[in-house]
C-alpha positions as CSV (number, residue, x, y, z in Angstrom):
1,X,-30.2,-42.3,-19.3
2,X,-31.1,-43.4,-22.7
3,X,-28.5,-42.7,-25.5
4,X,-29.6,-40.5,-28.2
5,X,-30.3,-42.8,-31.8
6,X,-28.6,-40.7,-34.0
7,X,-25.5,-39.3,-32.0
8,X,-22.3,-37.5,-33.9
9,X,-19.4,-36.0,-32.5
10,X,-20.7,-32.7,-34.3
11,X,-23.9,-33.6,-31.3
12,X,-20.8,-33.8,-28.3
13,X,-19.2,-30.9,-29.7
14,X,-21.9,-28.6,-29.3
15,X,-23.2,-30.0,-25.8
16,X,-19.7,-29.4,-24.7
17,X,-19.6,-25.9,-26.3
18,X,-22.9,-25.5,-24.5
19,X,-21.6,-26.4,-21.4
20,X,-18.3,-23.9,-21.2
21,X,-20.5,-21.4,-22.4
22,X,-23.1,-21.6,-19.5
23,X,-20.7,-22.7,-16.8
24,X,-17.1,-21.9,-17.4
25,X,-14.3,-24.2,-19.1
26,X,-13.4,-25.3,-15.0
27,X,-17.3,-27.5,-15.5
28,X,-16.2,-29.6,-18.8
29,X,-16.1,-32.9,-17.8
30,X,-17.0,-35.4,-19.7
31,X,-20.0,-36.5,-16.6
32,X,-21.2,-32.7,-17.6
33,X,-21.4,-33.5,-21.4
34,X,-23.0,-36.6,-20.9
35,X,-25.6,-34.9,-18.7
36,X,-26.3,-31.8,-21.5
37,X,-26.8,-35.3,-23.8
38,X,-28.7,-37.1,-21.6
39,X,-26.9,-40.1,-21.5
40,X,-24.4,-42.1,-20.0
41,X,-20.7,-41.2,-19.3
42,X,-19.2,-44.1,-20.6
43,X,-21.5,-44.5,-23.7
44,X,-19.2,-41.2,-24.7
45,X,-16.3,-43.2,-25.2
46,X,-18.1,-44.5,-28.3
47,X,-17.1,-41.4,-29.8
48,X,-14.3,-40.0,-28.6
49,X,-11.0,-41.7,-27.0
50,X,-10.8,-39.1,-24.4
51,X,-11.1,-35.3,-22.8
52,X,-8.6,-34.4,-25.3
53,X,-10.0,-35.4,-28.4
54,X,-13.3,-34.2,-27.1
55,X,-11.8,-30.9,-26.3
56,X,-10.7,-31.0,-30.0
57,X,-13.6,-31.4,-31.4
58,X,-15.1,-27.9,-29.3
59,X,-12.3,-26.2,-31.1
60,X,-13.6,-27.5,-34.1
61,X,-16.7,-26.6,-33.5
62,X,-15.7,-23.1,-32.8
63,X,-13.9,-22.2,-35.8
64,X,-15.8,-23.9,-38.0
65,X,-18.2,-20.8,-38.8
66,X,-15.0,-19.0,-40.0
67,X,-15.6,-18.1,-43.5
68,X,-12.1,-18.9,-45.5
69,X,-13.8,-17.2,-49.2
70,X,-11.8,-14.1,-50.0
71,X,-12.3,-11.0,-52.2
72,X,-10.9,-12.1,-55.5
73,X,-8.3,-9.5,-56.6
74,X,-8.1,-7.6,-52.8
75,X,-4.8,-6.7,-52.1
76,X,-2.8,-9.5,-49.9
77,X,-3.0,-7.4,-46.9
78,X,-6.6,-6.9,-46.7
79,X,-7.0,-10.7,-47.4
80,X,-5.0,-11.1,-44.4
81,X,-6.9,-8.6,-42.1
82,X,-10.3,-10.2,-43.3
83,X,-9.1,-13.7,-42.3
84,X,-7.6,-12.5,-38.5
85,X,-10.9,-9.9,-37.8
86,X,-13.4,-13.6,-38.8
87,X,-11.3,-15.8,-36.6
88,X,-11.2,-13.1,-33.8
89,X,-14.9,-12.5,-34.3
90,X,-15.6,-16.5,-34.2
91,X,-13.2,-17.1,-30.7
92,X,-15.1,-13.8,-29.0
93,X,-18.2,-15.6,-29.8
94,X,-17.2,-18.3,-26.9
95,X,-14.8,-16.4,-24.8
96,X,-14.4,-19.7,-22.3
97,X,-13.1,-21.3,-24.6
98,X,-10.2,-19.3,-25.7
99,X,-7.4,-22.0,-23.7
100,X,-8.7,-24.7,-25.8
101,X,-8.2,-22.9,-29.2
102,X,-4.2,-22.2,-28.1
103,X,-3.8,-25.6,-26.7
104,X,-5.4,-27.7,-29.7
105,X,-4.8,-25.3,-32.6
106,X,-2.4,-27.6,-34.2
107,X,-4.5,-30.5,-34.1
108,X,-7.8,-29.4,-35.0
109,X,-8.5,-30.1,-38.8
110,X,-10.5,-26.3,-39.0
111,X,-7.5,-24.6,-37.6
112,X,-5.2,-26.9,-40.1
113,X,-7.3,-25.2,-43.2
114,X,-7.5,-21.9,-41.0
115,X,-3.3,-21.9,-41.5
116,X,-4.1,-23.0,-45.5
117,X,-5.8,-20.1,-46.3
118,X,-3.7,-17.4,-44.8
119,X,-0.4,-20.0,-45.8
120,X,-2.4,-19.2,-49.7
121,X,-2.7,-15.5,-49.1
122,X,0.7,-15.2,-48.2
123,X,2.4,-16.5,-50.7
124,X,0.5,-15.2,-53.4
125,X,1.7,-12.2,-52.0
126,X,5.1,-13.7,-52.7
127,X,6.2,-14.9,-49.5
128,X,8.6,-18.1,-50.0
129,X,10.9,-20.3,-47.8
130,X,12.0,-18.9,-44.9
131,X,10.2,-16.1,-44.9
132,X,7.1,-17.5,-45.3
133,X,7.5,-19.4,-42.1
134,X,8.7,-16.2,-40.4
135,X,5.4,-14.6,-42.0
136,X,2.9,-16.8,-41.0
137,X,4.5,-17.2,-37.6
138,X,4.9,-13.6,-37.0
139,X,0.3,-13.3,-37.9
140,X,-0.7,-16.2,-35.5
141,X,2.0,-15.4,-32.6
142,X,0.0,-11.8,-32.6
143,X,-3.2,-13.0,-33.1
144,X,-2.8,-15.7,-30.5
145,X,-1.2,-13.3,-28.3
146,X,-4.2,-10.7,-28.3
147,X,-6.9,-13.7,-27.9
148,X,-5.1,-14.0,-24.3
149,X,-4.9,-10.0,-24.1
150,X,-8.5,-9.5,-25.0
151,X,-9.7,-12.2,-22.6
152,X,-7.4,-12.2,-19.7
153,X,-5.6,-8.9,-19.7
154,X,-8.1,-6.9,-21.3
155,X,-7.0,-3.2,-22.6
156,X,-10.2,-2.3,-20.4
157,X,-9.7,-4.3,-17.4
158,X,-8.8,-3.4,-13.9
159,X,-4.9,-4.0,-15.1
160,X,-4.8,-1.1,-17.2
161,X,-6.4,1.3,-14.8
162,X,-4.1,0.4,-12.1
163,X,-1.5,1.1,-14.7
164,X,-2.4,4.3,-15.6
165,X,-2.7,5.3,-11.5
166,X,1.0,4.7,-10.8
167,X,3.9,7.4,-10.4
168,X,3.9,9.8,-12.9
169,X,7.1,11.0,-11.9
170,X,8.4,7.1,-11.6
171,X,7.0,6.1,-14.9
172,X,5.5,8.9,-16.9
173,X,5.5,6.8,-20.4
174,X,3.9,3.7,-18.5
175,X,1.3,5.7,-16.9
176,X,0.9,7.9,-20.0
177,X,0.2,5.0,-22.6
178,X,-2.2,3.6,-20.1
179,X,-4.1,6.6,-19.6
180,X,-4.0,6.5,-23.3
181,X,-5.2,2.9,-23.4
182,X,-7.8,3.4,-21.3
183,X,-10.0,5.5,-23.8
184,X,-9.7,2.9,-26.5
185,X,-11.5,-0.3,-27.2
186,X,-10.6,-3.8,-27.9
187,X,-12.0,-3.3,-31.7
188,X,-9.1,0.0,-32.0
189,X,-6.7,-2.2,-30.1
190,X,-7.2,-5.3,-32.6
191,X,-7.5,-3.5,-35.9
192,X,-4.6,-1.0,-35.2
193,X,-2.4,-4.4,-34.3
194,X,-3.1,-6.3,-37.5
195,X,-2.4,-3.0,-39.1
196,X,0.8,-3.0,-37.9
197,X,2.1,-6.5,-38.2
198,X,1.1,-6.5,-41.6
199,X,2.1,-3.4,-43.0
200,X,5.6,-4.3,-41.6
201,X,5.7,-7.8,-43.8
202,X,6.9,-7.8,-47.4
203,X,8.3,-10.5,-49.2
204,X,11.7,-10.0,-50.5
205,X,10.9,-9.2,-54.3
């Protein structure tokens, strides 16, 4: 197969994109990228070492439509929210995906300026030292938490419905909150969390 003239990795990152959003993360291979390309397998490894630093680039790739500008003057809070509900928004765009953002979000340059921005927000909402590390830990470990929720344990999946059909008389909060859970959506579920998390952070001053 002949290799395209002009090929960049922005060109393998969106094949590959293309191909775990048609088939299912399980068909990324780098055969299957070189296929959506039309070219050869091994002319890939002009451009990328390897699987993993091509599955970085898909994680770039996602993200990258994240927009990082924020409402001058908003209150730190809402600056938070805006930057959690766009990178929600951006992963739900490519649901398949969702393992490679966890396992490559510390070595993916969008993610690194992803962190920058809320890192910015945070402390000019005073957050310093320790407890800015507690802080921004505390926003992705929930946000990175309800990416898995949403997309493997959905609030509206068969989990919760089973859930709410238990023992009453066994578990009546369990099967109570479930029944509860079942009438929500993953939009109430998500807003009401960062809601939470974030109203329950200030910086000590």
């Amino acid at each position: 197969m002949p290799r395209p003239r002009s090929l960049t990795t922005a060109d393998l990152a969106t094949a590959a994109l293309a191909v775990i959003d048609r088939d299912g993360l399980a068909a990324l291979t780098m055969r299957s990228v070189a296929k959506e390309l039309r070219m050869a397998t091994m002319a890939l490894y002009r451009y990328v070492a390897d699987r993993d630093q091509l599955e970085v680039l898909v994680v770039d790739r996602v993200l990258d439509p994240i927009d990082l500008d924020l409402p001058a003057g908003a209150d730190w809070r809402e600056q938070a929210a805006l930057l959690l509900h766009r990178l929600r928004n951006a992963v739900s765009a490519h649901p398949a995906a969702v393992p490679l953002v966890l396992r490559h979000r510390q070595a993916s340059v969008v993610t690194m300026r992803y962190i920058e921005a809320m890192l910015t927000v945070l402390t000019d909402a005073g957050f310093e030292g320790p407890d800015r590390v507690i802080a921004q830990r505390t926003v992705i470990g929930f946000l990175l938490g309800y990416l898995q929720n949403e997309h493997y344990a959905s609030i509206r999946g068969p989990g919760t419905a089973s859930l709410a059909s238990m023992s009453a008389d066994e578990f009546p909060l369990l099967v109570q909150t479930a029944g509860q859970a079942q009438t929500m959506s993953v939009d109430d579920e998500f807003g009401g969390g960062v809601e939470i998390v974030l109203r329950g952070l200030e910086p000590r001053r």
